[in-house]
C-alpha positions in Angstrom: 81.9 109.8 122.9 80.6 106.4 122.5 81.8 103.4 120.0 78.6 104.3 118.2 79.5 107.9 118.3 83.3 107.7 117.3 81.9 105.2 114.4 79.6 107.9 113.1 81.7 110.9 113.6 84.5 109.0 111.5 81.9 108.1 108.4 80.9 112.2 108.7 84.5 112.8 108.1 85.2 110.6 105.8 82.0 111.7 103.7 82.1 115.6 104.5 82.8 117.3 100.6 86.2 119.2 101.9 85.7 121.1 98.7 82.7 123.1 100.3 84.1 123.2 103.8 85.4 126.7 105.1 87.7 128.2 107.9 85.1 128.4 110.0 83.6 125.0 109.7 85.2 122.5 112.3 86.6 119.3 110.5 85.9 116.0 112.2 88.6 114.4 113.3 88.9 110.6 111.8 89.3 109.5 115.3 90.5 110.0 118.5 92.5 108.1 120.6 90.8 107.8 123.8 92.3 105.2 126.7 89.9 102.4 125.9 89.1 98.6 127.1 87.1 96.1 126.1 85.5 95.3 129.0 84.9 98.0 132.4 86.7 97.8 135.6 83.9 96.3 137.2 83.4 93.7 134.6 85.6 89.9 134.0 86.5 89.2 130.8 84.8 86.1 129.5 88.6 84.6 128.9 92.2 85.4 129.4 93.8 87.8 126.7 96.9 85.7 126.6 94.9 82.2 126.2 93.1 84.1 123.2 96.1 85.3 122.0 97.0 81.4 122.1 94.3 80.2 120.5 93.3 82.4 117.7 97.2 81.8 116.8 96.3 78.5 115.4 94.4 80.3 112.4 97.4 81.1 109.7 96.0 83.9 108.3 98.0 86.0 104.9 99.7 89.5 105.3 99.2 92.2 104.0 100.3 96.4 103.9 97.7 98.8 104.4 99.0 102.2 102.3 97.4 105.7 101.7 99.2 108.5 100.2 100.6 111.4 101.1 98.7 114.9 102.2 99.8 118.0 103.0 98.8 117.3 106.5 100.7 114.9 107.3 104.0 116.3 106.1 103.8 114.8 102.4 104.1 111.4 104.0 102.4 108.4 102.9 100.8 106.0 105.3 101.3 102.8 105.8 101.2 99.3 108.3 101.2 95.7 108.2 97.9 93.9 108.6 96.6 90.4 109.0 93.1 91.1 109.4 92.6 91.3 105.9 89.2 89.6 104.1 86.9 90.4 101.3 83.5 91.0 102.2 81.0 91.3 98.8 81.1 90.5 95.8 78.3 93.2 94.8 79.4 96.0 95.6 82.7 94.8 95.1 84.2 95.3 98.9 86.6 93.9 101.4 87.7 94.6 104.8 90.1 95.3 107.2 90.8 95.8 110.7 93.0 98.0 112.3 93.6 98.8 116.5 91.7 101.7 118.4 94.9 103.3 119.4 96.7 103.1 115.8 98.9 106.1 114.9 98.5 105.0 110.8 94.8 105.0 110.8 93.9 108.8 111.6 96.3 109.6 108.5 94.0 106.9 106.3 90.5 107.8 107.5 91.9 111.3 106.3 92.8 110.6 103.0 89.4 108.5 102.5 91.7 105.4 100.6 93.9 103.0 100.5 95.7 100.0 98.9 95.7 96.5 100.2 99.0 95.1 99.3 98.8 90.9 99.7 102.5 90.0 100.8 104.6 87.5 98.9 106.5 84.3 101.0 109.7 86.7 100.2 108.7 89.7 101.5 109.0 88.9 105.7 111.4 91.9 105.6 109.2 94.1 104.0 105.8 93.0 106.9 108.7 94.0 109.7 109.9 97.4 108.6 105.8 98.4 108.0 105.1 96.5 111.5 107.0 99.1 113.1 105.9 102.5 114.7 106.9 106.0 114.3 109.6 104.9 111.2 109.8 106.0 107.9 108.5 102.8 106.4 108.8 103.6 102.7 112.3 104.6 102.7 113.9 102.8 100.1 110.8 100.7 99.2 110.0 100.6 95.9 106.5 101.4 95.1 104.2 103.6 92.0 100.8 104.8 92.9 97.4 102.5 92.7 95.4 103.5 89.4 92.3 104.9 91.4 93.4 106.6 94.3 97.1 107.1 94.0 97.6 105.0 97.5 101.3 103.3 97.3 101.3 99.9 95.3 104.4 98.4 96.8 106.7 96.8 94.0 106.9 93.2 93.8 103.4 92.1 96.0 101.6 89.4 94.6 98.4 91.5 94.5 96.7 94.9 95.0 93.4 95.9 95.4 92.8 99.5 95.3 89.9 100.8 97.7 87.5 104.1 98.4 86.8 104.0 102.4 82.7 103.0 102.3 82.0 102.4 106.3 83.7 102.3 109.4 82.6 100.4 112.1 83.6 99.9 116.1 84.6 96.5 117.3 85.4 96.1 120.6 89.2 97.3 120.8 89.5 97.8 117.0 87.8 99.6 114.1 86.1 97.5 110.9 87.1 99.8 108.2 85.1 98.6 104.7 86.9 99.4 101.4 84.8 99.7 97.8 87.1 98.4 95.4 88.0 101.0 92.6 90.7 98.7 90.7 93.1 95.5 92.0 95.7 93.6 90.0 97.9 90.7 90.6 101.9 90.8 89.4 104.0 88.2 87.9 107.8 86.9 88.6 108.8 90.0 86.3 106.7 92.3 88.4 104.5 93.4 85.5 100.6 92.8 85.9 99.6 89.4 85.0 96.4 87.9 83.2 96.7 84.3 83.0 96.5 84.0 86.8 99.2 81.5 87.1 100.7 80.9 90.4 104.3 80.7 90.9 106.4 80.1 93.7 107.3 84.0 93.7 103.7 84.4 94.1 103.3 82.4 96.6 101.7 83.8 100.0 103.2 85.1 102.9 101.5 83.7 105.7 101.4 84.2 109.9 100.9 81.3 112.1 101.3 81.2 115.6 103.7 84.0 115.9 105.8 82.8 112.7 106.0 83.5 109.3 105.8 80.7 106.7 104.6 79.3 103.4 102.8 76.3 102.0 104.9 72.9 102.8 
């Protein structure tokens, strides 16, 4: 199956009414993971992975958690994994984007529940991007969290901000996915962790950002 065609077959899924769907009707997998490469054996890649590794290191970009919650099909677990490639996209609709690796174990779990939460990571919470950075763990254990207004994804206690998200499109990029999110609700939290209005920043709200390998803050 081509990019197109994995691209497609994921938006069926994530768009099929699983009210109406029967025994006998095959369910789409969100995606497969297939050994893939951006470029064919026969081709050279335009640079080297490690020099663009390098130099797209110099963009500090902010961290977030990706979250979904639990389903019966994945054991009652919810999902979860730390992501820089975070952005909004549109202001109307209301939608942002992330993106997320080809060969992800989290994402199948996602595209199947159809939603998620973007939690924006405090400069405090370096800890909490490790323990969601790692594979195959139980990542919420002992992490505080309640569930997002709209879709029940996990809204991890103590992040600066939330934005709670319907999946809208997904799209193929090269090695990775472009998964768009239609925002059903988002929030931001003060020092006392309750929601806050006024829209103050604070230095427990300030951002956890990723630069060249390292985690930092604003000097």
């Amino acid at each position: 199956m081509g990019h197109a065609g994995m691209a497609a077959a994921a938006v069926r899924y994530l768009r099929a009414d699983r009210g109406r769907m029967t025994a006998t009707e095959p369910v789409v997998e969100a995606l497969p993971r297939p050994d893939l490469r951006c470029v064919g054996e026969d081709e050279r890649a335009p640079v080297d992975q490690a020099e663009f590794r390098r130099v797209l290191g110099n963009f500090a970009t902010g961290v977030t958690v990706i979250t979904a919650p639990a389903s019966a099909t994945d054991d009652d677990r919810p999902a979860g994994f730390a992501c820089q490639s975070f952005s909004s996209l549109s202001l109307d609709p209301p939608l942002v984007a992330f993106m997320v690796g080809r060969t992800s174990t989290t994402w199948p779990r996602i595209a199947r529940a159809g939603v998620f939460c973007v939690n924006v990571l405090g400069a405090r919470q370096g800890e909490l991007c490790r323990r969601f950075a790692v594979s195959g763990a139980d990542k919420f254990a002992g992490v505080p969290h309640d569930p997002a207004p709209a879709t029940g994804s996990p809204r991890l206690t103590g992040a600066p901000a939330w934005i709670d998200c319907t999946i809208h499109a997904v799209h193929t990029g090269g090695d990775h996915l472009i998964v768009v999110g239609r925002v059903e609700a988002l929030g931001t939290t003060g020092e006392d962790g309750e929601d806050s209005e006024d829209g103050e920043d604070s230095e427990a709200n300030a951002p956890l950002l990723f630069h060249r390998g390292r985690f930092g803050g604003f000097v």
